[in-house]
Structure formats: structure tokens, C-alpha cells
Rosetta silent file (secondary structure, phi, psi, omega in degrees, C-alpha in Angstrom):
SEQUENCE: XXXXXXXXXXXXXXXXXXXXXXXXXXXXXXXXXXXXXXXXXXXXXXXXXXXXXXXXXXXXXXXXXXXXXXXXXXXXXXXXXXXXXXXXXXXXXXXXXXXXXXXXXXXXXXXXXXXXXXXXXXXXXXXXXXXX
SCORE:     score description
SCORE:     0.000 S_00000001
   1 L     0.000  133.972 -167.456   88.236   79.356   44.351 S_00000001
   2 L   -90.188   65.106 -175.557   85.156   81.042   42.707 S_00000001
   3 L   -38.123  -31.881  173.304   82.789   78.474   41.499 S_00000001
   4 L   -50.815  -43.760 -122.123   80.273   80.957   40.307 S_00000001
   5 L  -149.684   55.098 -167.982   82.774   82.262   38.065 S_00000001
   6 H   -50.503  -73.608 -159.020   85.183   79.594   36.321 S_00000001
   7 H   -66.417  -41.238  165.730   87.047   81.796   33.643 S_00000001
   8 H   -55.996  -30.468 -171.521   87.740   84.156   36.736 S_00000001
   9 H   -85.024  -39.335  178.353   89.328   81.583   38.902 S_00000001
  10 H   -44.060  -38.831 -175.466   91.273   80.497   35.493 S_00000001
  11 L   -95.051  -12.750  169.113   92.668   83.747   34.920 S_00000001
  12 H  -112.596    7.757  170.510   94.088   84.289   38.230 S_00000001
  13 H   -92.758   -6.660  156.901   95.567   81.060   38.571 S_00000001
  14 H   -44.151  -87.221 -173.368   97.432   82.225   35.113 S_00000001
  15 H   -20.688  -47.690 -152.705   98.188   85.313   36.791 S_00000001
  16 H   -83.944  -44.669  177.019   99.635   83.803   39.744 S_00000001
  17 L   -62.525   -5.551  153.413  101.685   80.803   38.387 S_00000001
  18 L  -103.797    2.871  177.775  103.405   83.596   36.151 S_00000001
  19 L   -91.237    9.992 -151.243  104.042   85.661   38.753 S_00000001
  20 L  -168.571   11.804  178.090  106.232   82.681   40.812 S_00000001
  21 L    27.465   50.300  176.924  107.642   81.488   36.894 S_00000001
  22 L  -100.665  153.852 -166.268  106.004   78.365   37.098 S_00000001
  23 L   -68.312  -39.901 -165.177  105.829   75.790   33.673 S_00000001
  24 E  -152.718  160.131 -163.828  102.087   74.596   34.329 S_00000001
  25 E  -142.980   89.501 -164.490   99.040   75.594   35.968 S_00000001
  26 E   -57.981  158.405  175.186   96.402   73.050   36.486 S_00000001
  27 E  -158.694  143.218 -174.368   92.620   74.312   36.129 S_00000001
  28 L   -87.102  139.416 -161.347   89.400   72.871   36.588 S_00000001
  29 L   -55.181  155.483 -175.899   88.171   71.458   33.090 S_00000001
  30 L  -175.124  136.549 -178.921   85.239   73.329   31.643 S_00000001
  31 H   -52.093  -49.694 -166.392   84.030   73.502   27.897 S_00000001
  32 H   -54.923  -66.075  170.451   84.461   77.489   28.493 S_00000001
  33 H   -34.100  -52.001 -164.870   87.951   77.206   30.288 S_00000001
  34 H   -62.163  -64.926  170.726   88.721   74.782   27.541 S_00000001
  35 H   -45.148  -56.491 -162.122   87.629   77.640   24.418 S_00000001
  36 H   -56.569  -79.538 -156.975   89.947   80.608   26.346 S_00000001
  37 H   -24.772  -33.935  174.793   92.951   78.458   26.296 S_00000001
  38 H   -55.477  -55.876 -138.559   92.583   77.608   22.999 S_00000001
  39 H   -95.666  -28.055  175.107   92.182   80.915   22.051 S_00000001
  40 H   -93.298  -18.380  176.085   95.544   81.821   24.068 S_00000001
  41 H   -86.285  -25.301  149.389   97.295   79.172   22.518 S_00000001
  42 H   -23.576  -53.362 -173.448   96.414   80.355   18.826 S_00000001
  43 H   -94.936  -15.044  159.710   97.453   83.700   19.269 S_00000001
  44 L   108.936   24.086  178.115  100.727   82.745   20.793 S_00000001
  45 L   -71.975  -26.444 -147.393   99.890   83.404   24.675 S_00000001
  46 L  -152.264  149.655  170.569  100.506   79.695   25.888 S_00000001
  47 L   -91.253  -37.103  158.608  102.383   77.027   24.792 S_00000001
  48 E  -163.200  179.416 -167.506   99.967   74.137   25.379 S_00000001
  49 L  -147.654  160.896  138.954   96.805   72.636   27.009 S_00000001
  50 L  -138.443  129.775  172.395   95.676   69.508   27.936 S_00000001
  51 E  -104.812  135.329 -176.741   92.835   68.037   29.637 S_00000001
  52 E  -106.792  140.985  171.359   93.681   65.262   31.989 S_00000001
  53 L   -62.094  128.573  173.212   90.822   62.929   33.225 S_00000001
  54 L   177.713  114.160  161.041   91.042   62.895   37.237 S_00000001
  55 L    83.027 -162.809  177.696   87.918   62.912   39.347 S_00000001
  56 L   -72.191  -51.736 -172.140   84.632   63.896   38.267 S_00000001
  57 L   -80.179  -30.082  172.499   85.180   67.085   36.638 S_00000001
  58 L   105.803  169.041  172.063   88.299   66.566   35.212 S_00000001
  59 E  -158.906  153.998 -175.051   91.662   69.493   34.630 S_00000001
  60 E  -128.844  120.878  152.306   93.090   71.448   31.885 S_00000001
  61 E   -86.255  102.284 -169.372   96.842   71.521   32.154 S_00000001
  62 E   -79.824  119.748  160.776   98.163   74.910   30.886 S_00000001
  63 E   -84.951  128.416 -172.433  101.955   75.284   29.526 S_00000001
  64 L   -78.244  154.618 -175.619  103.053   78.564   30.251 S_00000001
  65 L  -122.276  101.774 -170.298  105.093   80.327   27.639 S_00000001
  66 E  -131.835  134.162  158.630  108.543   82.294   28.433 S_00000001
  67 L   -67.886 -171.228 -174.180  111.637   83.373   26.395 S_00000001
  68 L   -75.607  -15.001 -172.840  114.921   83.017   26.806 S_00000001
  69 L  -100.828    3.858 -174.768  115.648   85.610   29.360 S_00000001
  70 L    69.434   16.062  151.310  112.517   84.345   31.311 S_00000001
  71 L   -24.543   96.887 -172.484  110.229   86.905   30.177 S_00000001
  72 E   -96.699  136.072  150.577  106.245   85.337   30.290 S_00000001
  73 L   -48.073    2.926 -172.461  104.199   86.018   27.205 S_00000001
  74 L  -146.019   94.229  169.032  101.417   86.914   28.971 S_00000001
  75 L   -87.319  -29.345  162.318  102.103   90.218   31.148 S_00000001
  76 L  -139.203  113.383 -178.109   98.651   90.986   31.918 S_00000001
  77 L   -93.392 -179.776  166.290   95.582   89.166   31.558 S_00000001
  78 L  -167.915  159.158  177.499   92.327   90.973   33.410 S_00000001
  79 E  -106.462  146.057 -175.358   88.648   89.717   33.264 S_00000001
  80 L  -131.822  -29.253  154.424   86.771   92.553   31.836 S_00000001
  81 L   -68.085  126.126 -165.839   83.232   90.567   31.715 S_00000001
  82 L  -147.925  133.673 -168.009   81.677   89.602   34.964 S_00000001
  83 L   -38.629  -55.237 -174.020   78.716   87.446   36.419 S_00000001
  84 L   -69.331  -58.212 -152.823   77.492   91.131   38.338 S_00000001
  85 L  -121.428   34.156  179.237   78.217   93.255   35.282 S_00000001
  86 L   -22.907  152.746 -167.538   78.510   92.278   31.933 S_00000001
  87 L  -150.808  113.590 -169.197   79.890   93.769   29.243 S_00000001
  88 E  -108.023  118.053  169.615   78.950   93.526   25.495 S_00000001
  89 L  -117.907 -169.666  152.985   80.035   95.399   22.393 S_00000001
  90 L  -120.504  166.174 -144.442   79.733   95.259   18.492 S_00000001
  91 H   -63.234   -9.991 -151.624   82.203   94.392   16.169 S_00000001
  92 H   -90.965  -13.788 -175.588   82.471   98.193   15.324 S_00000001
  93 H  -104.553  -17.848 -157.088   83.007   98.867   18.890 S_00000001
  94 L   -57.704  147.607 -175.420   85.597   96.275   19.707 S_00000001
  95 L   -74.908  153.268  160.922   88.555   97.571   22.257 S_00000001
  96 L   -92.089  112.875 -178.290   91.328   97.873   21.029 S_00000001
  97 L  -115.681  135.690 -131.163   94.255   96.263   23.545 S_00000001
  98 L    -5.482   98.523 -161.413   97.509   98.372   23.787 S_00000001
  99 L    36.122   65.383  167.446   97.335   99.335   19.990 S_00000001
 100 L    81.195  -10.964 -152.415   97.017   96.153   19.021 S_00000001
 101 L   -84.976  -26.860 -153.386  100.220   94.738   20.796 S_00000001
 102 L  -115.852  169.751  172.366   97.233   92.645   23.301 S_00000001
 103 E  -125.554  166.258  177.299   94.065   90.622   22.458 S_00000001
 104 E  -114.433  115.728  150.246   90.504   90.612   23.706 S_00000001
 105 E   -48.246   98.966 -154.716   88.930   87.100   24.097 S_00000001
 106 E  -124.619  141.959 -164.117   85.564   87.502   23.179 S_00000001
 107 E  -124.493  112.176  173.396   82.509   84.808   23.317 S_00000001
 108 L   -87.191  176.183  164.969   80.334   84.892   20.397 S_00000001
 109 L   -94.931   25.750  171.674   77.598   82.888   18.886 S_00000001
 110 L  -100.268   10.649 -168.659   80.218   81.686   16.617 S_00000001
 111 L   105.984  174.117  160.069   82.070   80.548   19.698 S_00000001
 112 E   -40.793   87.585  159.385   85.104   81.814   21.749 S_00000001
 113 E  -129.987  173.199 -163.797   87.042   84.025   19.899 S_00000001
 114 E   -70.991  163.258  150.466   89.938   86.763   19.616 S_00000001
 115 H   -75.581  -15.100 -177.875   88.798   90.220   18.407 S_00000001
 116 H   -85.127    9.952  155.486   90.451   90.648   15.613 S_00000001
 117 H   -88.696  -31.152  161.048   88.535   87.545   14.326 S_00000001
 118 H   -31.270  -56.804 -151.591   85.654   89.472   15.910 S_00000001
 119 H   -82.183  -53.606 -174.230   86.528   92.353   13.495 S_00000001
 120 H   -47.492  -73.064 -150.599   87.152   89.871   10.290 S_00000001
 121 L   -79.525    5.136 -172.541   84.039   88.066   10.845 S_00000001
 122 L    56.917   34.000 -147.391   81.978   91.250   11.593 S_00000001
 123 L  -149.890  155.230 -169.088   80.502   90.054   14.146 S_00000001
 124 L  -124.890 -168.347 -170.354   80.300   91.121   18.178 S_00000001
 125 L  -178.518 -171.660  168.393   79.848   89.660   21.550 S_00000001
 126 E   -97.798  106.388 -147.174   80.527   89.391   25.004 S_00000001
 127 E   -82.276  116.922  171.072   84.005   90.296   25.760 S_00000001
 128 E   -92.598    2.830  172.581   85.591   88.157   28.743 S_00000001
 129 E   174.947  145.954 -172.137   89.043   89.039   28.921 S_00000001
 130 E  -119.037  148.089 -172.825   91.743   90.800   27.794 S_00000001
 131 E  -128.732  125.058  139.046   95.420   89.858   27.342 S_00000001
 132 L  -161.220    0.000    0.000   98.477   91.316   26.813 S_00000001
């Protein structure tokens, strides 16, 4: 587990617990950690979150999201921002993820948000991950 890196360890503990079709995926709580989910449960990535009190720091309990055929709603997630490299557009620049079908999670000074709220609000940032 990367402590340098929260939102990295978050996203592959996604990754993994949909890879092995499990309903929840515990994570350690973090205002940031806290902002993504949100941002996947909005757009229709996740079914729900909670933060549970336990220990000092605390966990965000993720509900995973699947159809009827057992399908997860989330086929790929990737970190595309990173503690060595960052990576910052404007709104005029934002990626585009598979036409549109995916979203990019992007951290602004309006806060954590998708791009195409990026694109609404005019307004750009640093993008930390993409979903689709």
C-alpha cells in the first residue's frame, strides 16, 4: 500500500475487487479519496460510499456497481496524474475518454470534478484519473 500516493492505492483496490466480483472495497478515508468517489458515484460508476469511523484515520466503504449479467460498471479505471509526473490541462484541452462513453476525474480549484463539468464550467485542472 502506497502511502505517498492515496488516490493510487484507491484505484487499484477498485481495480482489484472488480476483477474477483466483489460488492465492497474498503479504503483508507481521505478528504481526496472521499471527492473521487463521489465523483464516481454521480456519474453512475459506483453505487455507494460510506465512511466508517475505525481507528485513527478512519475507511471509505465503496459499493461496487454490476448488472444483471454481472458485468462491473467500471471496466477500466487508470491514474493518469502522478506524484513523479503530473499532468495538467485546460478546459479547451480536456481528453476526451473513449468518445465520451468514459470520464476523466479532474481536481480543480473548484474542487474534484468530472470533465465534462470541467468543460461546462470552463475551467481546467489537474487530471487524476480516468474511468471507463
Amino acid at each position: 500500500m502506497s502511502l505517498s500516493d492515496p488516490i493510487a492505492d484507491m484505484l487499484t483496490r477498485i481495480r482489484n475487487a472488480v476483477r474477483i466480483r466483489s460488492r465492497h472495497v474498503n479504503i483508507r478515508a481521505s478528504k481526496l479519496c472521499a471527492a473521487v468517489a463521489d465523483v464516481l458515484k454521480s456519474e453512475g460508476y459506483i453505487s455507494d460510499f460510506e465512511r466508517i469511523e475505525e481507528g485513527v484515520q478512519g475507511l471509505i466503504r465503496i459499493t461496487l456497481k454490476y448488472d444483471q449479467t454481472g458485468r462491473a460498471a467500471i471496466e477500466e479505471i487508470k491514474r493518469v496524474s502522478r506524484p513523479g509526473k503530473r499532468e495538467y490541462c485546460g478546459f479547451e484541452d480536456m481528453p476526451v475518454v473513449m468518445n465520451g462513453m468514459g470520464i476523466a476525474i479532474v481536481s480543480t480549484s473548484k474542487g474534484i470534478i468530472s470533465d465534462k463539468s470541467c468543460r461546462q464550467a470552463k475551467i481546467g485542472g489537474e487530471i487524476i484519473c480516468t474511468v471507463c
